[in-house]
Backbone as CSV, one residue per row, in Angstrom:
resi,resn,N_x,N_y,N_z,CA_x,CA_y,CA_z,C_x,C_y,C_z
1,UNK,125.952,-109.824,-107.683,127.316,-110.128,-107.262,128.315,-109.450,-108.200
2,UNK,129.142,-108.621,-107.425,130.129,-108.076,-108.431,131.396,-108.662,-107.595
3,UNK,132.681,-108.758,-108.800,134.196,-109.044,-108.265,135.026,-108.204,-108.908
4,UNK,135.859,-107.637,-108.403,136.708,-106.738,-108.589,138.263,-107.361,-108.642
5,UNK,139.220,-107.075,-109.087,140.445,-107.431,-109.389,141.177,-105.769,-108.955
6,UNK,142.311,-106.084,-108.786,143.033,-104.784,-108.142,144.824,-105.105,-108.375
7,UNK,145.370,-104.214,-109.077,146.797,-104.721,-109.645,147.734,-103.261,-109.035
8,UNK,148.733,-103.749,-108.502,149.623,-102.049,-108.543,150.818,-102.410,-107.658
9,UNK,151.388,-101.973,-108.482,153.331,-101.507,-107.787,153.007,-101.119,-106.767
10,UNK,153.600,-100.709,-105.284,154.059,-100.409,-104.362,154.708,-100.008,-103.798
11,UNK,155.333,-99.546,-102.703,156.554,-100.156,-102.098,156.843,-101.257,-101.117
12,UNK,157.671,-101.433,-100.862,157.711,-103.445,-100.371,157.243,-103.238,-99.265
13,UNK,157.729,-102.230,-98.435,156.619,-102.317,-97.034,155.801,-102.257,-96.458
14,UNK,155.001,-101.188,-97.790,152.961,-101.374,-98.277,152.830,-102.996,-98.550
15,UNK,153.769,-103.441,-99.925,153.407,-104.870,-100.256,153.182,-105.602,-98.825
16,UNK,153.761,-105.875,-97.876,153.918,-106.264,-96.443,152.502,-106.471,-96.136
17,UNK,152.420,-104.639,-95.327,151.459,-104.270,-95.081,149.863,-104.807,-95.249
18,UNK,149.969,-104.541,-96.642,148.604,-105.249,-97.610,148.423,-106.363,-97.146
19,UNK,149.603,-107.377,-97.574,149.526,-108.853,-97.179,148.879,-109.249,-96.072
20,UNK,149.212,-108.533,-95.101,148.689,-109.205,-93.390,147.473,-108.767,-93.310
21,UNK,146.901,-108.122,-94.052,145.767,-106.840,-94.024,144.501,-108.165,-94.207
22,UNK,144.114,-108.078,-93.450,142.727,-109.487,-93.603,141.267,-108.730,-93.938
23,UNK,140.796,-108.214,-94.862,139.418,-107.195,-95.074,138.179,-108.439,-94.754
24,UNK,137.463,-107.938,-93.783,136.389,-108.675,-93.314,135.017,-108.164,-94.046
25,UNK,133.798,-108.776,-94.001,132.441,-108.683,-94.109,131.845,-107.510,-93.017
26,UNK,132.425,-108.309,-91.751,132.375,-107.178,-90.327,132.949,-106.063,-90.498
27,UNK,134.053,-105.672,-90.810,134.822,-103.974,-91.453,134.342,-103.753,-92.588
28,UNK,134.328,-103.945,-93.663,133.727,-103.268,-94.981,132.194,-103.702,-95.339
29,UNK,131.177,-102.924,-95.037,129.835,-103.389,-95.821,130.118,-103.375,-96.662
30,UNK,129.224,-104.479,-97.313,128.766,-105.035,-98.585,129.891,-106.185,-98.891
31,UNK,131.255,-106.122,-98.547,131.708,-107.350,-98.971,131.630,-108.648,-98.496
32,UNK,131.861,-109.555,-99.677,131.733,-111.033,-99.470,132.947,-111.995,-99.217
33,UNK,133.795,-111.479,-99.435,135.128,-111.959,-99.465,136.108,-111.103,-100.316
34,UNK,137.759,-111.419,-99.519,138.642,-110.688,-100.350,139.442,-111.375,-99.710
35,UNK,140.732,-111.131,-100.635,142.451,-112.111,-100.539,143.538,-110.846,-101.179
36,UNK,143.903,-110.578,-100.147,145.303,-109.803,-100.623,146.640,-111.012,-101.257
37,UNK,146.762,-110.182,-102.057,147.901,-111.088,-102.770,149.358,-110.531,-103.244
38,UNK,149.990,-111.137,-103.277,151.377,-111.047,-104.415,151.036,-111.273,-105.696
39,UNK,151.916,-110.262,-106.707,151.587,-110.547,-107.849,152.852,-110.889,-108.461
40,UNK,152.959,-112.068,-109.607,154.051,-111.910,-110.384,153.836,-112.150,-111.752
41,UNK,154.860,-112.345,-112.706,154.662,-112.656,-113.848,154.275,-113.929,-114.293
42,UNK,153.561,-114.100,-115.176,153.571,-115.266,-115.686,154.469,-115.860,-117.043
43,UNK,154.997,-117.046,-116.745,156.185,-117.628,-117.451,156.766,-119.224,-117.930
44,UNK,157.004,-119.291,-118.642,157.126,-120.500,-118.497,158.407,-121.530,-117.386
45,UNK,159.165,-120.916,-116.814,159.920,-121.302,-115.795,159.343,-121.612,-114.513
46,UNK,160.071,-122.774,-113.972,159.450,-123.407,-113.249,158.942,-122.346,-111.642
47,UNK,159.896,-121.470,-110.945,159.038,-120.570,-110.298,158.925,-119.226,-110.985
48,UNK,158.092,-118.530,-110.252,157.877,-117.380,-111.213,159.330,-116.368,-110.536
49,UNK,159.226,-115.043,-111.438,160.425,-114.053,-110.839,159.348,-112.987,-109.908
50,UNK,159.850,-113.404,-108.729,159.068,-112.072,-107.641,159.926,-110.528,-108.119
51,UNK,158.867,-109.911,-108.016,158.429,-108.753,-108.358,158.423,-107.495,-106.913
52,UNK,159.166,-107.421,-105.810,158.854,-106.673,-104.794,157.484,-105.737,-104.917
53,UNK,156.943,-105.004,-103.954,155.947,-104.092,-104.133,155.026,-104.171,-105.184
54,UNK,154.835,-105.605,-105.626,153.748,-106.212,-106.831,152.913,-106.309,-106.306
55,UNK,151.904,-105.771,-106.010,150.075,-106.674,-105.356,149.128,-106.643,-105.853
56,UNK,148.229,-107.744,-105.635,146.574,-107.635,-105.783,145.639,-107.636,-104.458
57,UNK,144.334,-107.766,-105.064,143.475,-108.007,-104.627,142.781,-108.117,-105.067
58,UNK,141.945,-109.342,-104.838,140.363,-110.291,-105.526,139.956,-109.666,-104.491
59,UNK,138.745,-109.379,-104.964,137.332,-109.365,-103.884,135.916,-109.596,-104.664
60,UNK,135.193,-109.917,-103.060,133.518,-109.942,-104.021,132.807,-109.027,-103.409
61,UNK,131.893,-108.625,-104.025,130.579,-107.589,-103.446,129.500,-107.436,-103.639
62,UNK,128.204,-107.142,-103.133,127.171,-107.404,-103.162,126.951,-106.761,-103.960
63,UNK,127.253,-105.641,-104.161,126.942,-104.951,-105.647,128.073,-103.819,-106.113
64,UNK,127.910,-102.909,-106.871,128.612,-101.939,-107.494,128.552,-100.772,-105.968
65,UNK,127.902,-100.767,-105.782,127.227,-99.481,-104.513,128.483,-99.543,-103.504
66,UNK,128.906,-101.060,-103.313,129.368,-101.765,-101.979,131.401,-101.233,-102.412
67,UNK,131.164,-101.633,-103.623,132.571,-101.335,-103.700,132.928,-100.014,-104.444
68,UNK,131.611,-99.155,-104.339,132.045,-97.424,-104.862,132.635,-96.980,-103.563
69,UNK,131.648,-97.752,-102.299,132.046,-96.996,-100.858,133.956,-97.127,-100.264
70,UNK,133.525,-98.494,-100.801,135.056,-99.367,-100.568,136.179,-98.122,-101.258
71,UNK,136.212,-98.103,-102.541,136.987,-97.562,-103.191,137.113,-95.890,-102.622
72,UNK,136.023,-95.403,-101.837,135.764,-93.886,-101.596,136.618,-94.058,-100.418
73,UNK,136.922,-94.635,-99.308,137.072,-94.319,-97.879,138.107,-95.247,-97.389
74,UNK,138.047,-96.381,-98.391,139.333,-97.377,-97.257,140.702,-97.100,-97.682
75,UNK,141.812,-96.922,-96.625,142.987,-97.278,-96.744,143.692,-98.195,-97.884
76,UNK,142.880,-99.492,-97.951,143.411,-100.291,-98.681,143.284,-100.243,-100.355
77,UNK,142.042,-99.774,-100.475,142.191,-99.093,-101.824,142.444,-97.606,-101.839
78,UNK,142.779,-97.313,-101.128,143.988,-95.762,-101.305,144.872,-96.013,-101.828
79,UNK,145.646,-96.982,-101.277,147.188,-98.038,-101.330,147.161,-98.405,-102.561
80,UNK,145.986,-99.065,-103.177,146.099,-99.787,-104.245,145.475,-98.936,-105.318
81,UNK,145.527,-97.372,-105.342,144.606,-96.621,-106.496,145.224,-95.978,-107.751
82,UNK,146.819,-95.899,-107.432,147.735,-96.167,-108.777,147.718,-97.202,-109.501
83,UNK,147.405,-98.280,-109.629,147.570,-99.313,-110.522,146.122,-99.394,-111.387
84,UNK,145.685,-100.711,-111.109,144.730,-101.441,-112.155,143.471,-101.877,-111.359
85,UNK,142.737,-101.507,-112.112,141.212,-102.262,-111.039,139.972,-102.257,-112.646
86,UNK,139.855,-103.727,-112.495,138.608,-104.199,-113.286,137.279,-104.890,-112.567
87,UNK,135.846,-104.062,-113.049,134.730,-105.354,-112.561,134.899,-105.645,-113.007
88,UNK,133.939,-106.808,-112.717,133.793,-108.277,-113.244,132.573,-108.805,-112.850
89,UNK,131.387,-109.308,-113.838,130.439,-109.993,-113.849,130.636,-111.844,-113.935
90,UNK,130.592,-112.375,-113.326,130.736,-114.130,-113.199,129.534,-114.273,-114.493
91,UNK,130.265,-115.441,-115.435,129.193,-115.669,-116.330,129.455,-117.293,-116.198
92,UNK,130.503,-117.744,-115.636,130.875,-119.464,-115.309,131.308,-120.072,-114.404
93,UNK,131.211,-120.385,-114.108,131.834,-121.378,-112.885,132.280,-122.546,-112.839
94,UNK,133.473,-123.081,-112.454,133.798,-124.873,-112.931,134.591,-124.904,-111.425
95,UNK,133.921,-125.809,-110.736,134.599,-126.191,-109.210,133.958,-124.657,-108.444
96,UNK,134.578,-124.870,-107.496,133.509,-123.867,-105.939,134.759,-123.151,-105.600
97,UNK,134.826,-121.842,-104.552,135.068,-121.335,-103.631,134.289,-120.639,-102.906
98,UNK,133.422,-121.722,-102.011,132.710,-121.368,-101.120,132.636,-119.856,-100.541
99,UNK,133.863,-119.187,-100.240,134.058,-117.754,-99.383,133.660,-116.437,-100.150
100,UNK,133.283,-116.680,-102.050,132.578,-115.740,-102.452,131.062,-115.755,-101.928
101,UNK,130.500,-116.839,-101.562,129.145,-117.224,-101.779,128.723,-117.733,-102.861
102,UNK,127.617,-117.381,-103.689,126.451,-118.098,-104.313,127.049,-116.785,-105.765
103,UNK,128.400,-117.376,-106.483,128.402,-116.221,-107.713,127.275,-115.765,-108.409
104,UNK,126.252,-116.996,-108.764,125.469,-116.502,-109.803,124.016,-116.967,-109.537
105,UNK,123.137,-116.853,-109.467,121.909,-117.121,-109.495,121.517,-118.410,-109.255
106,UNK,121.615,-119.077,-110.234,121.577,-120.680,-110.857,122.551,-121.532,-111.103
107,UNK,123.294,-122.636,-110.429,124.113,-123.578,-111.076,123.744,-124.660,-111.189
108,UNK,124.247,-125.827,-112.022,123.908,-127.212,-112.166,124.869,-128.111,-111.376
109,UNK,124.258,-128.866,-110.545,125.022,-129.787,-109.636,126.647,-130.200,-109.966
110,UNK,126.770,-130.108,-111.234,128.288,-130.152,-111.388,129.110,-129.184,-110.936
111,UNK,128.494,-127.764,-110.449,128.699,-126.515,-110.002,129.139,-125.710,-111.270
112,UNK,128.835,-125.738,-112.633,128.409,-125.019,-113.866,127.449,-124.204,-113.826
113,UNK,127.757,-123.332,-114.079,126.563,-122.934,-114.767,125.620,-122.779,-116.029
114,UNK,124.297,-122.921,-115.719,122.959,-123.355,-116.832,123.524,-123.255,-118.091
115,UNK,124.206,-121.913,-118.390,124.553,-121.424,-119.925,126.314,-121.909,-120.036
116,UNK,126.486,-123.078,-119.186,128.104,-123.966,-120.055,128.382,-123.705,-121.407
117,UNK,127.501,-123.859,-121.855,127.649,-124.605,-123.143,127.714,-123.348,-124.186
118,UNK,127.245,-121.976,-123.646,127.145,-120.627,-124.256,126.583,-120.819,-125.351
119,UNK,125.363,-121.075,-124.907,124.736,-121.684,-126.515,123.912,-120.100,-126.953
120,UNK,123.283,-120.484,-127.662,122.262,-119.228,-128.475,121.647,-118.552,-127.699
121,UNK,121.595,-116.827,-127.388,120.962,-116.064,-126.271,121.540,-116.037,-125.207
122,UNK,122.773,-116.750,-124.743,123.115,-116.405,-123.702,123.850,-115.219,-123.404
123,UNK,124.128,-114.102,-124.582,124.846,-113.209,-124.532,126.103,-113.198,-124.247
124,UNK,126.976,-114.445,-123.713,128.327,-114.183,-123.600,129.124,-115.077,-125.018
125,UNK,128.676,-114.729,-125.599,130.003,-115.627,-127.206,130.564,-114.112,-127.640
126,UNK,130.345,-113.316,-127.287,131.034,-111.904,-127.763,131.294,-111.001,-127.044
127,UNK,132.988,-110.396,-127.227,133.463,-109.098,-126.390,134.524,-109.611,-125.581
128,UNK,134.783,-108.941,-124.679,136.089,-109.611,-123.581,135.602,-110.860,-123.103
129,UNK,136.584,-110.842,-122.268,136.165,-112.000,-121.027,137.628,-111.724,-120.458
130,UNK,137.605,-112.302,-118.794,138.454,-112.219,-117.855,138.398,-113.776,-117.510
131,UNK,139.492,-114.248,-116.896,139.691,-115.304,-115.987,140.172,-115.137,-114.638
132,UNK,139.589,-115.804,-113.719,140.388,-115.813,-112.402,140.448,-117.715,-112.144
133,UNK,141.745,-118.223,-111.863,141.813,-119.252,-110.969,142.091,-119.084,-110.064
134,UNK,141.560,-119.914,-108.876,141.935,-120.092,-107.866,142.044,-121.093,-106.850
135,UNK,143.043,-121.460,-106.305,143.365,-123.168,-105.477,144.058,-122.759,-104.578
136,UNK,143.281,-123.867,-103.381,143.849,-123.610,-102.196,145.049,-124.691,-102.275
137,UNK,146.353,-124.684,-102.441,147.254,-125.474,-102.594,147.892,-126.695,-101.725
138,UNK,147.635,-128.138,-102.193,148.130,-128.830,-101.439,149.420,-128.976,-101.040
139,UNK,150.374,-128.722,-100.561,151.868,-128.371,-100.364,152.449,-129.330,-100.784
140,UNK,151.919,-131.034,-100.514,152.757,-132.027,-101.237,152.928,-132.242,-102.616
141,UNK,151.687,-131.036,-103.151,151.590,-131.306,-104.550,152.279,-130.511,-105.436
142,UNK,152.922,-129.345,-104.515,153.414,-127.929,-105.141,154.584,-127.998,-106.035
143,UNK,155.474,-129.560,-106.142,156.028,-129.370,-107.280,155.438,-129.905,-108.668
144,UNK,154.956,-130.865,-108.341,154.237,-130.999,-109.742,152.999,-130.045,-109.939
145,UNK,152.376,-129.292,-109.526,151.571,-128.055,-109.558,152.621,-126.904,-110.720
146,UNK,154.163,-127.089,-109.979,154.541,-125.682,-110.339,154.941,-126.471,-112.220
147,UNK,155.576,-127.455,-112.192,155.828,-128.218,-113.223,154.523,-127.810,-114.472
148,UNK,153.025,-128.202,-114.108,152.398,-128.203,-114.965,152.351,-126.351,-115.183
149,UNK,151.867,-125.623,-114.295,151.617,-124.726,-114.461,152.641,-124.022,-115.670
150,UNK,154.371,-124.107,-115.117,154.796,-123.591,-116.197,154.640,-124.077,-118.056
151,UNK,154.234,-125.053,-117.774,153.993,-125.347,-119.379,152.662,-124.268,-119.506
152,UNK,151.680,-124.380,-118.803,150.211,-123.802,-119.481,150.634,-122.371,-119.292
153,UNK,151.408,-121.761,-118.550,152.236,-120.414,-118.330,152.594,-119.932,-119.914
154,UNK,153.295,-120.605,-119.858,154.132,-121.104,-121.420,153.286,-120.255,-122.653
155,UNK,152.349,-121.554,-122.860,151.546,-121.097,-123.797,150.192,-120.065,-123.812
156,UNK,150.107,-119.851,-122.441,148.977,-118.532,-122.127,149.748,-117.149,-123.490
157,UNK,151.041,-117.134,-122.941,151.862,-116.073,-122.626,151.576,-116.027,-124.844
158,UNK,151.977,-117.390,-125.388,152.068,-117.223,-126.966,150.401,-116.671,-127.600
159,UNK,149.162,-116.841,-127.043,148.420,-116.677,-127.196,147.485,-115.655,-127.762
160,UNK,146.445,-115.434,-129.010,146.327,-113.962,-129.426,145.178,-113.778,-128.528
161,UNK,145.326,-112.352,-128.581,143.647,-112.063,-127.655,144.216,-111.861,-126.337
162,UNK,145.127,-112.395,-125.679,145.482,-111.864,-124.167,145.912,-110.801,-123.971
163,UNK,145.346,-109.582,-123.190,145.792,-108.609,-123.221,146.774,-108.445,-121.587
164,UNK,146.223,-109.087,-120.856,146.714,-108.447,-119.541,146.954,-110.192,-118.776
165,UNK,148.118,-110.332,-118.193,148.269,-112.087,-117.058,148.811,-112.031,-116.256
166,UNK,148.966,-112.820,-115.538,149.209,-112.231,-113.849,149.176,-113.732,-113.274
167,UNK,150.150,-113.762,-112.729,150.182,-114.916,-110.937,149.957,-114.193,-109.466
168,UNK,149.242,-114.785,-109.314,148.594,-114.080,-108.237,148.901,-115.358,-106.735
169,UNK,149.271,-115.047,-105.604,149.645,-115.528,-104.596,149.430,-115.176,-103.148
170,UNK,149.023,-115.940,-102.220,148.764,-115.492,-100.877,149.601,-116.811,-100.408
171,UNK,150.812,-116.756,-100.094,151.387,-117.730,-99.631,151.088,-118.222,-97.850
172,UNK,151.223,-119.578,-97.642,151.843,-120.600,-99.037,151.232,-121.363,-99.395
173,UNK,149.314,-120.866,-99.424,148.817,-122.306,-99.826,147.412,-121.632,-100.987
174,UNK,147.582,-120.588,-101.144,146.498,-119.794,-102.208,146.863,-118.710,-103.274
175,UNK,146.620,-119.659,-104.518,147.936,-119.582,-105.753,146.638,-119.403,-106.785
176,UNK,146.969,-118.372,-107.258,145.717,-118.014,-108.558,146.480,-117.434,-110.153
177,UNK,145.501,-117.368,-110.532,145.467,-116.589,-111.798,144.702,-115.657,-112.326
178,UNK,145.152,-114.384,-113.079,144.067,-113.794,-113.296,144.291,-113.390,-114.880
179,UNK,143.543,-113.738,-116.037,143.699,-113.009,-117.279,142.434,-112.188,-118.056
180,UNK,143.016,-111.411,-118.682,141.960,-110.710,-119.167,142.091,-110.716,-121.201
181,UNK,141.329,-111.496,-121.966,141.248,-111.294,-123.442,140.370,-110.185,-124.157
182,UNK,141.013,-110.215,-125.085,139.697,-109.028,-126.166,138.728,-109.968,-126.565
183,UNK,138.693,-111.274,-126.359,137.766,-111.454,-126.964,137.658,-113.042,-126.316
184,UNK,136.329,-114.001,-126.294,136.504,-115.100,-125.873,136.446,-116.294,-126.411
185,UNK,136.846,-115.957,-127.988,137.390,-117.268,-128.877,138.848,-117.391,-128.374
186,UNK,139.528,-116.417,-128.564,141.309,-117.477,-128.382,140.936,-117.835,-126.976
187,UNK,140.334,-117.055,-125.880,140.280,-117.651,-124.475,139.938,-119.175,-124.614
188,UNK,139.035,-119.281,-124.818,138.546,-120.732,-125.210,139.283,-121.671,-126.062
189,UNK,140.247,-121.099,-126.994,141.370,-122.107,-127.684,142.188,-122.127,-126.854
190,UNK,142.718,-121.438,-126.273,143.628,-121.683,-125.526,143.361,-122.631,-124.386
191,UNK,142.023,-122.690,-123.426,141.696,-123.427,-122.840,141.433,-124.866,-123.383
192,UNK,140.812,-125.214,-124.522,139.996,-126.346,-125.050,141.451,-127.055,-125.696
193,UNK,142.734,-126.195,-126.093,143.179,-127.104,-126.790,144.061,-128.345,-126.585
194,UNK,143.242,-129.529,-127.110,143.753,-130.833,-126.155,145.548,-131.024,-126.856
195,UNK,146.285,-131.429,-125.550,147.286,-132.162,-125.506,148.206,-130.876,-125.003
196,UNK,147.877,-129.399,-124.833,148.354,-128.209,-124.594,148.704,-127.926,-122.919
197,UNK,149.135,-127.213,-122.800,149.714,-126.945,-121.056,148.742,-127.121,-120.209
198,UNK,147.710,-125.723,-120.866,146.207,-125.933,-119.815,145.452,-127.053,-119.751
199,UNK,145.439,-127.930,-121.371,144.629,-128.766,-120.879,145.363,-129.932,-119.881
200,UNK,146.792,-130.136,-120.344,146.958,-131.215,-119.425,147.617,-131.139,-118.167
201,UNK,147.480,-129.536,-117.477,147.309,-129.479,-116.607,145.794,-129.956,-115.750
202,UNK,145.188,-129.278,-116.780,143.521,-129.626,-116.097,143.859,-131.409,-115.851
203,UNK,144.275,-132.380,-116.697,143.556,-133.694,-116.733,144.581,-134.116,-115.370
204,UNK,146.124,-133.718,-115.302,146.491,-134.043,-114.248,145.981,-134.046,-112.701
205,UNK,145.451,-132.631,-112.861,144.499,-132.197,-111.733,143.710,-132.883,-111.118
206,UNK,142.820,-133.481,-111.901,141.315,-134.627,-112.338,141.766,-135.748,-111.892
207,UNK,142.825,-136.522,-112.331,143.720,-137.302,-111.987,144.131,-137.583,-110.323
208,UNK,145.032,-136.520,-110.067,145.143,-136.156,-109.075,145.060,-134.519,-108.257
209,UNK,144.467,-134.253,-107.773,144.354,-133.041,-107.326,145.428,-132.181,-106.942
210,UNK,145.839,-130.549,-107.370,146.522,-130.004,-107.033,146.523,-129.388,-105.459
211,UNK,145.098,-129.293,-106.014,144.150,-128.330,-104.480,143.321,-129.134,-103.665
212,UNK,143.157,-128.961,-102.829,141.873,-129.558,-101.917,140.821,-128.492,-102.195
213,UNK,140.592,-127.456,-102.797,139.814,-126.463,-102.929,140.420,-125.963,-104.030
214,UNK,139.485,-125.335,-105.402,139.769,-124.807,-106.979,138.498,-124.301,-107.497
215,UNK,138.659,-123.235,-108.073,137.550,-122.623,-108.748,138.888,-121.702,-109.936
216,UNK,137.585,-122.156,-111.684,138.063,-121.190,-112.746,136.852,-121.035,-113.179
217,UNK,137.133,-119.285,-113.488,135.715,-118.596,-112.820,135.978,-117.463,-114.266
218,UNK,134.665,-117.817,-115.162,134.711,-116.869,-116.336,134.002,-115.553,-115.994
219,UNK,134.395,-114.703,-116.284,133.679,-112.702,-116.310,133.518,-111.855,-117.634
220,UNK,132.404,-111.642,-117.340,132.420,-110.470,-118.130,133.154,-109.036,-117.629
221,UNK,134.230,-108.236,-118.351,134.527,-107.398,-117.361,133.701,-106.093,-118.285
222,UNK,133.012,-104.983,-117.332,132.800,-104.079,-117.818,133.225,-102.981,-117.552
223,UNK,133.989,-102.470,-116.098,134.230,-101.562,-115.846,135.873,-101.891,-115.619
224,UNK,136.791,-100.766,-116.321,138.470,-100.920,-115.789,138.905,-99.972,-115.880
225,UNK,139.846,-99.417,-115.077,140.532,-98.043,-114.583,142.281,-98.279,-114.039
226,UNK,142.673,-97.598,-114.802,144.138,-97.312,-114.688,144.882,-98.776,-116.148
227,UNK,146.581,-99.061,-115.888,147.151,-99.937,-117.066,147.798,-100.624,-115.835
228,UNK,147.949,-101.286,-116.499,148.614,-102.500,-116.182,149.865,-103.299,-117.074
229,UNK,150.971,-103.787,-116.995,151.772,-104.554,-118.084,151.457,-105.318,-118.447
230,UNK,151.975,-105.378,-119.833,151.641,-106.378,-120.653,151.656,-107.631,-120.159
231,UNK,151.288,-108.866,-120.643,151.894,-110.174,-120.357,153.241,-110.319,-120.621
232,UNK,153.438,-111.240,-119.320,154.790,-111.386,-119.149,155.757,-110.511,-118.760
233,UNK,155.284,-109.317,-118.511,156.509,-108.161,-118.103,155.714,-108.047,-116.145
């Protein structure tokens, strides 16, 4: 299973374009799913500042093969081949989104995976790491959603080790995140640290749900092509 991330300016009537653009399993072999998106900054204010001709795209693929073809022949990554595009290997999983499939091999009924705990041999305590969230958004919940988010916005943004952050959007009910660190100690402080934006966004969540559907989904990234802005710009 490979996932790909896809970042790039536009113009607003490509941005459009993209948006309505639905990439199927049936039109592209080898993929498993994909979500065209809006991209904006991440911030600590309560909505973010839209960005015209900002887009992404998440996708999954059966392998590297699936999305060399993708990248060789489709329109949609024509559109999107000025900007930013990173793999991404899944090394975690916390909550589901069914429409990738089966990320990784093995999970534990909590929908974790075996190596949570990144203990000894598992090969991921060193090097980058990427994040993607993603929630299908409950609409009654979307102001206190946007409330917490800007605090953990907040402090993503003060954070060492983040190189690249992003709000990612398929309105109006599939609202993500995507970051990428040098390394996956501050990722993990930044996540673990109690009484902080992320975490008490997470406990609100737990509490009460933002999403009826959520997945935060750790990567190894190994392959990336083209720049992207900094955080926060």
């Amino acid at each position: 299973m490979v996932t790909s991330v896809h970042l790039a300016d536009v113009r607003p009537s490509t941005a459009l374009s993209l948006l309505r653009t639905r990439l199927t399993p049936d039109e592209v072999p080898g993929l498993r799913y994909a979500e065209s998106v809006f991209a904006a900054p991440l911030g600590p204010r309560l909505l973010p500042s839209p960005r015209p001709g900002r887009v992404g795209l998440i996708a999954g693929w059966e392998d590297d093969g699936a999305l060399d073809r993708f990248l060789a022949s489709h329109p949609v990554a024509d559109a999107l081949a000025g900007g930013y595009r990173v793999r991404l290997e899944p090394v975690r999983v916390v909550g589901a989104w069914p429409e990738f499939g089966e990320l990784l091999p093995a999970t534990a009924g909590n929908g974790q995976t075996a190596d949570t705990a990144d203990g000894p041999g598992v090969g991921v305590l060193d090097g980058p790491a990427a994040v993607l969230t993603l929630g299908r958004l409950r609409l009654r919940r979307g102001p206190a959603f946007l409330r917490a988010s800007a605090r953990a916005e907040g402090d993503v943004l003060r954070s060492p080790g983040l190189r690249l952050a992003t709000g990612l959007a398929h309105p109006p009910r599939i609202v993500a995140t995507f970051s990428l660190w040098s390394e996956i100690a501050p990722m993990r402080a930044y996540v673990e640290q109690r009484g902080a934006g992320h975490h008490a966004a997470t406990t609100e969540h737990a509490a009460r749900p933002f999403h009826s559907q959520s997945a935060f989904i750790r990567f190894r990234p190994y392959d990336e092509n083209g720049t992207w802005h900094t955080p926060g710009t």
